[in-house]
PQR file of N, CA, C, O and H, with PARSE charges and radii, in Angstrom:
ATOM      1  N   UNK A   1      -5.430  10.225 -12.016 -0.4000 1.5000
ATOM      2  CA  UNK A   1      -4.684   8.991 -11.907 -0.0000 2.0000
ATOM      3  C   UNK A   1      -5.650   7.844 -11.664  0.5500 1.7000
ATOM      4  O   UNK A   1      -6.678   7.933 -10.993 -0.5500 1.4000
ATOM      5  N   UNK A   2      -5.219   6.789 -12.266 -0.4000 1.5000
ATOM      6  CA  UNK A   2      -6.566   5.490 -12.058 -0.0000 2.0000
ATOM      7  C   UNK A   2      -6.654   4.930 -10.590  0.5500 1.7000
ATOM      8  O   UNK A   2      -7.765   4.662 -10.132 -0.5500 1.4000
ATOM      9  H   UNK A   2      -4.384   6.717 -12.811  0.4000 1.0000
ATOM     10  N   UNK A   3      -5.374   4.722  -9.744 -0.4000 1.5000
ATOM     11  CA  UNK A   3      -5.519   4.760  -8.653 -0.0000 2.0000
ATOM     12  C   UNK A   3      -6.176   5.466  -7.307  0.5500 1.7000
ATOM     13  O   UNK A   3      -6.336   5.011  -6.174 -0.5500 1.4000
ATOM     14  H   UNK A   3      -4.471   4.940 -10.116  0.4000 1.0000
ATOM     15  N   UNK A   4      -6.533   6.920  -7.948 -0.4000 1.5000
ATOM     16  CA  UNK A   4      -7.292   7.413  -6.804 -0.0000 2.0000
ATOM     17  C   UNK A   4      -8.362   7.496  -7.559  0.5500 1.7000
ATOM     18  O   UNK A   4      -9.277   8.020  -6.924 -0.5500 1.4000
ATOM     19  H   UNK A   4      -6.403   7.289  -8.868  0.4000 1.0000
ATOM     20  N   UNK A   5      -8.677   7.194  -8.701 -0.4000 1.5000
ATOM     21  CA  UNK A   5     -10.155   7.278  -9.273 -0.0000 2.0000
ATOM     22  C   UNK A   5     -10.871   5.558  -9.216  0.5500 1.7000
ATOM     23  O   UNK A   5     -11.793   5.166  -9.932 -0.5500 1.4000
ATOM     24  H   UNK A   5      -7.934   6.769  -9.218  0.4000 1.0000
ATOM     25  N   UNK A   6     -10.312   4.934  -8.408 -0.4000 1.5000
ATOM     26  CA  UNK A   6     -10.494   3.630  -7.790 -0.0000 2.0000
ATOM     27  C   UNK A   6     -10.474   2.203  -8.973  0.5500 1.7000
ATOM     28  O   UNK A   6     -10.928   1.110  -8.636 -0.5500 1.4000
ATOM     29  H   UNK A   6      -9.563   5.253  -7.827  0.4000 1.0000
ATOM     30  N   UNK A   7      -9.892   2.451 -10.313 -0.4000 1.5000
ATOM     31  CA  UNK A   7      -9.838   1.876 -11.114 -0.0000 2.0000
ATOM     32  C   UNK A   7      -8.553   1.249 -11.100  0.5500 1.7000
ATOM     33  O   UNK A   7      -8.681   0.334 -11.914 -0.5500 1.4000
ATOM     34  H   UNK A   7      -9.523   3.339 -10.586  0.4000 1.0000
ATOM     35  N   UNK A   8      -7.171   1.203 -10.563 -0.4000 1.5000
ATOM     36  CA  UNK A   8      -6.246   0.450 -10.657 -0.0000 2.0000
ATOM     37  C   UNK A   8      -6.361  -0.692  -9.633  0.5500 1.7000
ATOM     38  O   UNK A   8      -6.961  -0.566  -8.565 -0.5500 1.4000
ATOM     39  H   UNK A   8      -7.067   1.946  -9.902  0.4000 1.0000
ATOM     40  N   UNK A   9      -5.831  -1.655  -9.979 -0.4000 1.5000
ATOM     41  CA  UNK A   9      -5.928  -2.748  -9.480 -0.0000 2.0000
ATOM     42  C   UNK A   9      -4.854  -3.242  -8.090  0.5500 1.7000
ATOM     43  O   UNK A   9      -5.027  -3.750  -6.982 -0.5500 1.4000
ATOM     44  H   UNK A   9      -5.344  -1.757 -10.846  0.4000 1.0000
ATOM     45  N   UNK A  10      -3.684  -2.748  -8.910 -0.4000 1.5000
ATOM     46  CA  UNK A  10      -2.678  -2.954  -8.057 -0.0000 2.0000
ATOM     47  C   UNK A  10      -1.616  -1.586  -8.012  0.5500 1.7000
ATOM     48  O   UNK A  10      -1.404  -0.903  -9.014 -0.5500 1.4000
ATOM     49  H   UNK A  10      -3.544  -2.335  -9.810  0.4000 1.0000
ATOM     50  N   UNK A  11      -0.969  -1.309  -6.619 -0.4000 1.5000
ATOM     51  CA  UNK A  11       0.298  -0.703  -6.385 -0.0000 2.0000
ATOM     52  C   UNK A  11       1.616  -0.919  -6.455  0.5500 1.7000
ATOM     53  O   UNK A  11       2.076  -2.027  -6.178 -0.5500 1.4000
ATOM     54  H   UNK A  11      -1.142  -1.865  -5.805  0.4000 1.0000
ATOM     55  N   UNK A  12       2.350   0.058  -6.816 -0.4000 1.5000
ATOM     56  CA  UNK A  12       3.619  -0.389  -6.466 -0.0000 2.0000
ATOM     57  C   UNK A  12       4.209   0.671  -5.766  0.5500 1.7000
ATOM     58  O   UNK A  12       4.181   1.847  -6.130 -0.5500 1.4000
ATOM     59  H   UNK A  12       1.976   0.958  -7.041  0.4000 1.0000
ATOM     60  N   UNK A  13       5.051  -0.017  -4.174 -0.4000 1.5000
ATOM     61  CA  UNK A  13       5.248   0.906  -3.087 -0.0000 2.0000
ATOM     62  C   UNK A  13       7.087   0.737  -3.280  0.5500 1.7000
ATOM     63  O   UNK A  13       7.537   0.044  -4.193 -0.5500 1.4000
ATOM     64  H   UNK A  13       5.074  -0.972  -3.878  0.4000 1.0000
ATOM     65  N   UNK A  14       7.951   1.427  -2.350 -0.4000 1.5000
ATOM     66  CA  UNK A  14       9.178   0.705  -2.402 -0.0000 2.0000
ATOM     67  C   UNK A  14       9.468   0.791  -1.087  0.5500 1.7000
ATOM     68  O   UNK A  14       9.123   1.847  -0.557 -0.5500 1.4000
ATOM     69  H   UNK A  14       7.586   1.990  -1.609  0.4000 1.0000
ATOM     70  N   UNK A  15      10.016  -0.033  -0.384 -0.4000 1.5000
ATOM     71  CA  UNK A  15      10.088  -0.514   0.909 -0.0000 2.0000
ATOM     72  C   UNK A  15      11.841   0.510   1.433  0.5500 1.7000
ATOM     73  O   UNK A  15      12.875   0.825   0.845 -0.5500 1.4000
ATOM     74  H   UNK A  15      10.296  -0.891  -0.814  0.4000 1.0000
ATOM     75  N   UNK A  16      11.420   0.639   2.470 -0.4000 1.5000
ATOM     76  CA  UNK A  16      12.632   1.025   3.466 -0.0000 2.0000
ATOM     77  C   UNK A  16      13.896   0.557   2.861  0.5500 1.7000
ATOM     78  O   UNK A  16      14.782   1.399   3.014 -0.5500 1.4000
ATOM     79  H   UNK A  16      10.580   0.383   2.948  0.4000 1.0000
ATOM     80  N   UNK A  17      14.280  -0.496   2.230 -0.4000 1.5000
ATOM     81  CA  UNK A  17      15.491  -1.152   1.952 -0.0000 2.0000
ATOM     82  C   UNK A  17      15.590  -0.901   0.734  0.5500 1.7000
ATOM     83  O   UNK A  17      16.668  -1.386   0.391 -0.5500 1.4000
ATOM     84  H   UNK A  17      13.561  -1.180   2.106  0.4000 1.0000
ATOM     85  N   UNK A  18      14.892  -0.225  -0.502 -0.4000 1.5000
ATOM     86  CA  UNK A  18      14.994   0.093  -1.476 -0.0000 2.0000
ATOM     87  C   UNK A  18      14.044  -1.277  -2.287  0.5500 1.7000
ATOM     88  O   UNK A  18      13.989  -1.202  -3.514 -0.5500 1.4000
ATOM     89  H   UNK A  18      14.016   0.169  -0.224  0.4000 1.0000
ATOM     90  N   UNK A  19      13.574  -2.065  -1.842 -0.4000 1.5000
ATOM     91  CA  UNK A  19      12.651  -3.035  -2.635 -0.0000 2.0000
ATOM     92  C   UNK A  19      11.727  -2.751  -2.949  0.5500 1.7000
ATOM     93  O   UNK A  19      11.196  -1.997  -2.134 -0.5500 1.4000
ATOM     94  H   UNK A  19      13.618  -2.126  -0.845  0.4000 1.0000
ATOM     95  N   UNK A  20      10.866  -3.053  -4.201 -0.4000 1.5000
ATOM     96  CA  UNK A  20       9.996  -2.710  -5.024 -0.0000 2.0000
ATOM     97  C   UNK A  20       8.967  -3.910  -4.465  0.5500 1.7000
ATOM     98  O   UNK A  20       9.117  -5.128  -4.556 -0.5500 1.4000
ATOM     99  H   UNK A  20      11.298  -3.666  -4.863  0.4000 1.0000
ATOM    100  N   UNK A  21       7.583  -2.956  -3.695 -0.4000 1.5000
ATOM    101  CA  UNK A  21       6.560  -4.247  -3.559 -0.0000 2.0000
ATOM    102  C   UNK A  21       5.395  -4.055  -4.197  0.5500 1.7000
ATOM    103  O   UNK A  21       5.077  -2.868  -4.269 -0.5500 1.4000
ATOM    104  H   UNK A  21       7.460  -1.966  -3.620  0.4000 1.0000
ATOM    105  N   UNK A  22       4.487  -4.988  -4.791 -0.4000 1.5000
ATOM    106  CA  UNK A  22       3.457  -4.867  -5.299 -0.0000 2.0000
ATOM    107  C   UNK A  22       2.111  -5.462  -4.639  0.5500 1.7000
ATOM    108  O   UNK A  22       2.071  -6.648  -4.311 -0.5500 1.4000
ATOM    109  H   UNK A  22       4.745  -5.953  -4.732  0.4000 1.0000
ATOM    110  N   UNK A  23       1.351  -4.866  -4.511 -0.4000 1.5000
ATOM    111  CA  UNK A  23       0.138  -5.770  -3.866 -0.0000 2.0000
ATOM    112  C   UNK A  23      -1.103  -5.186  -4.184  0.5500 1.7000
ATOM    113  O   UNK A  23      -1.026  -4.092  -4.742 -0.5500 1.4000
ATOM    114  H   UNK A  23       1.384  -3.903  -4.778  0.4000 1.0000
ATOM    115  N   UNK A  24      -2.124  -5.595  -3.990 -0.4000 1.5000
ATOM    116  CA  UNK A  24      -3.814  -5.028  -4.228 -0.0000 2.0000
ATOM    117  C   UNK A  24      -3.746  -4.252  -4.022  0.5500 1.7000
ATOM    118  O   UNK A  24      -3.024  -4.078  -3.040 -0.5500 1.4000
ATOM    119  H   UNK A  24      -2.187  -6.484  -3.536  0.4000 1.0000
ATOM    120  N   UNK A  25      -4.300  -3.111  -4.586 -0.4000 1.5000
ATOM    121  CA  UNK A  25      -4.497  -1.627  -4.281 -0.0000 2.0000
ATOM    122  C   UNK A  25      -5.786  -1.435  -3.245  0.5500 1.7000
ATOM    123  O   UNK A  25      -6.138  -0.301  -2.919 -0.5500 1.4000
ATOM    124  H   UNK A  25      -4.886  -3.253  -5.384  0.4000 1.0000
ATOM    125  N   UNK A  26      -6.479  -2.650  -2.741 -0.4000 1.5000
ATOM    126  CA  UNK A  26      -7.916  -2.459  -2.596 -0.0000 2.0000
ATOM    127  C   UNK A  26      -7.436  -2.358  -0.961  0.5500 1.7000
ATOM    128  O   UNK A  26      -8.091  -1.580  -0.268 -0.5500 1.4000
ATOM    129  H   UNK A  26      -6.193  -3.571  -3.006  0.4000 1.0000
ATOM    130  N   UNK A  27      -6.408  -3.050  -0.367 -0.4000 1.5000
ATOM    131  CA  UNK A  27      -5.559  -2.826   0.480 -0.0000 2.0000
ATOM    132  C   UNK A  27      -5.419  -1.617   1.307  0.5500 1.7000
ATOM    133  O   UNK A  27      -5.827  -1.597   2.468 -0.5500 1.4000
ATOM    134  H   UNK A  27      -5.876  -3.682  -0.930  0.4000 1.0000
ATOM    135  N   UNK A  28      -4.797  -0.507   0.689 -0.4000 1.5000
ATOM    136  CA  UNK A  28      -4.300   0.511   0.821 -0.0000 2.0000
ATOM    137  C   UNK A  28      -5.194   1.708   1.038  0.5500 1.7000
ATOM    138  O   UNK A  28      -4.935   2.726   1.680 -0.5500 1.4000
ATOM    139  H   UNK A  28      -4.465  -0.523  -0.254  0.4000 1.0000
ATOM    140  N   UNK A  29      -6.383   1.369   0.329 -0.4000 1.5000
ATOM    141  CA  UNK A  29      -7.811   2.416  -0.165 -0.0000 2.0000
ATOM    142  C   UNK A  29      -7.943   3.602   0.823  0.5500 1.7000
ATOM    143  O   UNK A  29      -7.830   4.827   0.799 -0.5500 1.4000
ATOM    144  H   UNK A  29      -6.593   0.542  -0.192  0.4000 1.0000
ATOM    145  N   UNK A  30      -8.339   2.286   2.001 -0.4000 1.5000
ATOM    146  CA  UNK A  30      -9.120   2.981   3.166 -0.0000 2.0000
ATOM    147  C   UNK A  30      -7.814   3.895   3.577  0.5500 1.7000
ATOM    148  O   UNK A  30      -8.152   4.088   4.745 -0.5500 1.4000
ATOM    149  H   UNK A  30      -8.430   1.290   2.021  0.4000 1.0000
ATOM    150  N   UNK A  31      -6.626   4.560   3.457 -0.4000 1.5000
ATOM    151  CA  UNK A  31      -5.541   4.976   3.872 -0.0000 2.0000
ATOM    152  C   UNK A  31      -5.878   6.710   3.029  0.5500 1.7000
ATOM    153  O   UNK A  31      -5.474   7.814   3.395 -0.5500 1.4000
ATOM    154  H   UNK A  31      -6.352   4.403   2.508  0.4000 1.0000
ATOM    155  N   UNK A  32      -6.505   6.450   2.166 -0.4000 1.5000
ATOM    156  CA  UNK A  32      -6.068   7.644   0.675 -0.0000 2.0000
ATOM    157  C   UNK A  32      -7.498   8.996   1.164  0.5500 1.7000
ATOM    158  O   UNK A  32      -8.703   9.027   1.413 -0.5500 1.4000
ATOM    159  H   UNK A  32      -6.834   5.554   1.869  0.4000 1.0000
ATOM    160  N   UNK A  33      -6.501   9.772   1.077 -0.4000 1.5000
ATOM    161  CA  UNK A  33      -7.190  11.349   1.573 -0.0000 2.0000
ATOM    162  C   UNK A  33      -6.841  12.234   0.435  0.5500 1.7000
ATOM    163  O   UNK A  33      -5.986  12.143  -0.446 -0.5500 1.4000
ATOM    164  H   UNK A  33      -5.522   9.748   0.875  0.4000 1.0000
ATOM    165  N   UNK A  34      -7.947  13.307   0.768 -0.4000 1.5000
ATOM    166  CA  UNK A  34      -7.683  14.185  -0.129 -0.0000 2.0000
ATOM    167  C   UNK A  34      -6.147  14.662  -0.681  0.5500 1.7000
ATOM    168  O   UNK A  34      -5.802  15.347  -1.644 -0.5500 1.4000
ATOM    169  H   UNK A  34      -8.641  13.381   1.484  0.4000 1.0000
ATOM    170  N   UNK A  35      -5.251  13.842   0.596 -0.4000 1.5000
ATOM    171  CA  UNK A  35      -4.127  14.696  -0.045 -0.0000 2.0000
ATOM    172  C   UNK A  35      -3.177  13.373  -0.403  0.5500 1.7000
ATOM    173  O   UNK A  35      -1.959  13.207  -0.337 -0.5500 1.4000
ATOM    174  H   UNK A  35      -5.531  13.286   1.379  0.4000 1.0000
ATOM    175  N   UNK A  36      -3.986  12.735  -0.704 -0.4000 1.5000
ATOM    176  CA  UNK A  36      -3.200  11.103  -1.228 -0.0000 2.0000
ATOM    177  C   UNK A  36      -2.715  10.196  -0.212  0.5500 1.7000
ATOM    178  O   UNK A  36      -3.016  10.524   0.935 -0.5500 1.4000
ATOM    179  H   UNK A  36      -4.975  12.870  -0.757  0.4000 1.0000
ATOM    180  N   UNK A  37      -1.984   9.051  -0.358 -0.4000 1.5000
ATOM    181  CA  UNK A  37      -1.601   8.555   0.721 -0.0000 2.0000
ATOM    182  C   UNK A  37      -0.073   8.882   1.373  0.5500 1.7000
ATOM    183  O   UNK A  37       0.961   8.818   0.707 -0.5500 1.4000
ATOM    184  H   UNK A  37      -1.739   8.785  -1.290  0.4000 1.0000
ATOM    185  N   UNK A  38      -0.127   9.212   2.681 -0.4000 1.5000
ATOM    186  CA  UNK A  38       1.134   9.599   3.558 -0.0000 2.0000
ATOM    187  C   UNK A  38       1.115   8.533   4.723  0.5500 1.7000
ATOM    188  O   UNK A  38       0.292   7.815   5.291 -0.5500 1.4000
ATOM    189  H   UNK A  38      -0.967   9.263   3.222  0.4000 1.0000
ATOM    190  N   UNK A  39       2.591   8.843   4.778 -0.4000 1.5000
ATOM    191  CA  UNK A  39       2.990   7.768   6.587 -0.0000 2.0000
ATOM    192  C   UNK A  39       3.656   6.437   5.826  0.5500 1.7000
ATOM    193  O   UNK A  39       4.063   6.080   4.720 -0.5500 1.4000
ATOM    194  H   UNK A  39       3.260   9.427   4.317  0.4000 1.0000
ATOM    195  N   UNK A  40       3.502   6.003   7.051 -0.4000 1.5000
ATOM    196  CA  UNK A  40       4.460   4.543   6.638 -0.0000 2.0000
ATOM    197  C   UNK A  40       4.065   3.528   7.107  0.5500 1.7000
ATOM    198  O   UNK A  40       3.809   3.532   8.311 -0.5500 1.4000
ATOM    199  H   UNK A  40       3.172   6.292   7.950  0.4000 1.0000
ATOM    200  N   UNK A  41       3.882   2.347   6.360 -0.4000 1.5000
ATOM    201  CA  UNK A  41       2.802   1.054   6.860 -0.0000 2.0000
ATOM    202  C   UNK A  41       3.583   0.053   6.811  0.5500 1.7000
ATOM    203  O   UNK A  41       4.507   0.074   5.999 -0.5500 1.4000
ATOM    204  H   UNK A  41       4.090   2.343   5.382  0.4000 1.0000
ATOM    205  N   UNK A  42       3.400  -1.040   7.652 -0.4000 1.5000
ATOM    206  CA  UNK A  42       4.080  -2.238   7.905 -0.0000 2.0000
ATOM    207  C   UNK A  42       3.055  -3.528   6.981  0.5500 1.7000
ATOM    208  O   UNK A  42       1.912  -3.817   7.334 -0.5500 1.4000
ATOM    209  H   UNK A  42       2.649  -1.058   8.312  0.4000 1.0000
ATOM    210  N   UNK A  43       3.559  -3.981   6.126 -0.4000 1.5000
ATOM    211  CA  UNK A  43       3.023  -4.921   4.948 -0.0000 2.0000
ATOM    212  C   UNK A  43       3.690  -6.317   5.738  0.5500 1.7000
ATOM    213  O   UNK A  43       4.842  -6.572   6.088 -0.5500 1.4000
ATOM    214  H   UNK A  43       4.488  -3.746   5.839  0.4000 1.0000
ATOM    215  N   UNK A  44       2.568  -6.986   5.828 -0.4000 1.5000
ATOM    216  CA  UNK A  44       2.454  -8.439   6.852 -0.0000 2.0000
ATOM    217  C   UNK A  44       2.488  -9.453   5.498  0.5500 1.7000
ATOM    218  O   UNK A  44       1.749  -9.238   4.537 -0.5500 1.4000
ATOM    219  H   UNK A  44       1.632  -6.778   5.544  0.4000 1.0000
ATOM    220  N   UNK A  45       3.328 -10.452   5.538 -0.4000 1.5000
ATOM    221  CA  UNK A  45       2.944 -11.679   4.168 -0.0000 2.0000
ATOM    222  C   UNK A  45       3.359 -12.864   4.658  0.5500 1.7000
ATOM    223  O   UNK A  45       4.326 -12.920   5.417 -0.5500 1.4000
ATOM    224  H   UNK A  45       3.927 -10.626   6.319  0.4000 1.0000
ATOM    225  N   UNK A  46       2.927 -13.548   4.419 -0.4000 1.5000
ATOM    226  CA  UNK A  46       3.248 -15.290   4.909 -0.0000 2.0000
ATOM    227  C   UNK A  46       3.408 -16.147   3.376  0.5500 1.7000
ATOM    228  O   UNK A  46       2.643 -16.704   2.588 -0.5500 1.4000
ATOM    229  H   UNK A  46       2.141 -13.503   3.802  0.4000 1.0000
ATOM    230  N   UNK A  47       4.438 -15.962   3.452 -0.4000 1.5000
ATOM    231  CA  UNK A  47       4.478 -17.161   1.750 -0.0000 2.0000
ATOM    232  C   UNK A  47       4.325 -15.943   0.518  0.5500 1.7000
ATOM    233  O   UNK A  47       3.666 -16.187  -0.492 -0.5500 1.4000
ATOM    234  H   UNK A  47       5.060 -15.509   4.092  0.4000 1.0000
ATOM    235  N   UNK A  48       4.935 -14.749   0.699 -0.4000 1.5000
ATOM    236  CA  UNK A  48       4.483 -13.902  -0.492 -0.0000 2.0000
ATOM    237  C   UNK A  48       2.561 -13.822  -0.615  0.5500 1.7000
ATOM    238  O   UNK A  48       1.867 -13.470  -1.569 -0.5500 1.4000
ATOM    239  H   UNK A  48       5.470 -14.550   1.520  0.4000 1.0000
ATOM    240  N   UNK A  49       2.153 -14.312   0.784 -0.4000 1.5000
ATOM    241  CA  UNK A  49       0.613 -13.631   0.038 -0.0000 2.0000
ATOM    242  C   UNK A  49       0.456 -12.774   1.178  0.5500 1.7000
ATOM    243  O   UNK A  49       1.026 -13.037   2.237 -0.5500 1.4000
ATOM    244  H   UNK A  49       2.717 -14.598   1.559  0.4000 1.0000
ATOM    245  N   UNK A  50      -0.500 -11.460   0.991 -0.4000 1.5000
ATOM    246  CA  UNK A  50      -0.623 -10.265   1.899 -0.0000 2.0000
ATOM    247  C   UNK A  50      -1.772 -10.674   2.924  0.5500 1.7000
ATOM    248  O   UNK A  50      -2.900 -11.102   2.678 -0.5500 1.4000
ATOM    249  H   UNK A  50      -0.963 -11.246   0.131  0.4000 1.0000
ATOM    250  N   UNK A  51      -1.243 -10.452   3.970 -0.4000 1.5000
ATOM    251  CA  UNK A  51      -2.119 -11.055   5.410 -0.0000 2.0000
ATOM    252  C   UNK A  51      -2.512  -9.447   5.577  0.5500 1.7000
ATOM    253  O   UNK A  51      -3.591  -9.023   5.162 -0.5500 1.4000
ATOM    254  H   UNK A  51      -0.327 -10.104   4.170  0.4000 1.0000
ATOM    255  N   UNK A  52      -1.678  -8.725   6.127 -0.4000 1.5000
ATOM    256  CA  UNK A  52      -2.287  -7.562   6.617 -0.0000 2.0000
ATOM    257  C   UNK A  52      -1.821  -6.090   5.816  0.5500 1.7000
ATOM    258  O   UNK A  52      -1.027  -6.154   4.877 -0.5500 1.4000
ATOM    259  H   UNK A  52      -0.802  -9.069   6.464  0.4000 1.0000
ATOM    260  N   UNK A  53      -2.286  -4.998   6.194 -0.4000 1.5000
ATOM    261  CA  UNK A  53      -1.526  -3.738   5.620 -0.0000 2.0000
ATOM    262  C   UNK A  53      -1.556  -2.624   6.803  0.5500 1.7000
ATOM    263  O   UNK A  53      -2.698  -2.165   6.771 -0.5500 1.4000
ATOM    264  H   UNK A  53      -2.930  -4.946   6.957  0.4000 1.0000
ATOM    265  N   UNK A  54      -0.809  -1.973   7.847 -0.4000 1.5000
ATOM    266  CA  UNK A  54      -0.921  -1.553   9.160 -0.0000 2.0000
ATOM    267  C   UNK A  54      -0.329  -0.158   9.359  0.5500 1.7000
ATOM    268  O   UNK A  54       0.732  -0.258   9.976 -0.5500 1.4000
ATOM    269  H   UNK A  54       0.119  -2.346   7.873  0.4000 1.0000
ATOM    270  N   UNK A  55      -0.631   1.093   9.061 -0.4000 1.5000
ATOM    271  CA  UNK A  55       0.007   2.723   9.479 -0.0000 2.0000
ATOM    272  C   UNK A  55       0.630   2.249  10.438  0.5500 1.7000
ATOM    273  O   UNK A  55       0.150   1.479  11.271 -0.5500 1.4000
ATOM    274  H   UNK A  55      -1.492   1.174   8.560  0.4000 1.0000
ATOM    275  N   UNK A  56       2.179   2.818  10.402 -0.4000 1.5000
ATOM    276  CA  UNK A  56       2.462   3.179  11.590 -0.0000 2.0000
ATOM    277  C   UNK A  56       3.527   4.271  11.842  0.5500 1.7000
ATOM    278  O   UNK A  56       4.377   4.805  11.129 -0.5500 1.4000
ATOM    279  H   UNK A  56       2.569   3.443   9.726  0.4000 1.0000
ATOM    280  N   UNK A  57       3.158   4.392  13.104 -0.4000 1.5000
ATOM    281  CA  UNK A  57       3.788   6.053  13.380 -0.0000 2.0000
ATOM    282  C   UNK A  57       4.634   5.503  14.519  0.5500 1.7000
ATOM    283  O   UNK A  57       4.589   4.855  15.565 -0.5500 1.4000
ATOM    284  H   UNK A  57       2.468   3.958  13.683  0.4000 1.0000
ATOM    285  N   UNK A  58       5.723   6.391  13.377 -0.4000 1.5000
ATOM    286  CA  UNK A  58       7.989   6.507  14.154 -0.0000 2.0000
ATOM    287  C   UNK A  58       7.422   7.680  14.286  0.5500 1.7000
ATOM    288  O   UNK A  58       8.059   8.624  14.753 -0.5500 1.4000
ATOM    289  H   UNK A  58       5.759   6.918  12.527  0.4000 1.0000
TER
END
């Protein structure tokens, strides 16, 4: 997949409420393990642009 072979640019995640979000994949990177990415992250935006990207554990 181009995403874990570090060539895609961008993701697309779908949020708790059923919304479709897209943002930098370069974001997310440091998250991705051998067994891909798991858990659930809180996506920070001010004006539709991405401030932060944050794991967090329910």
């Amino acid at each position: 997949m181009p995403y874990y072979q570090g060539k895609a640019l961008s993701i697309v995640v779908r949020a708790e409420c059923g919304l479709k979000v897209q943002f930098p994949a370069m974001h997310i990177r440091k998250y991705v393990t051998l067994a891909g990415v798991q858990g659930r992250f809180c996506l920070e935006t001010v004006n539709n642009k991405f401030i932060s990207l944050t794991k967090v554990n329910y």
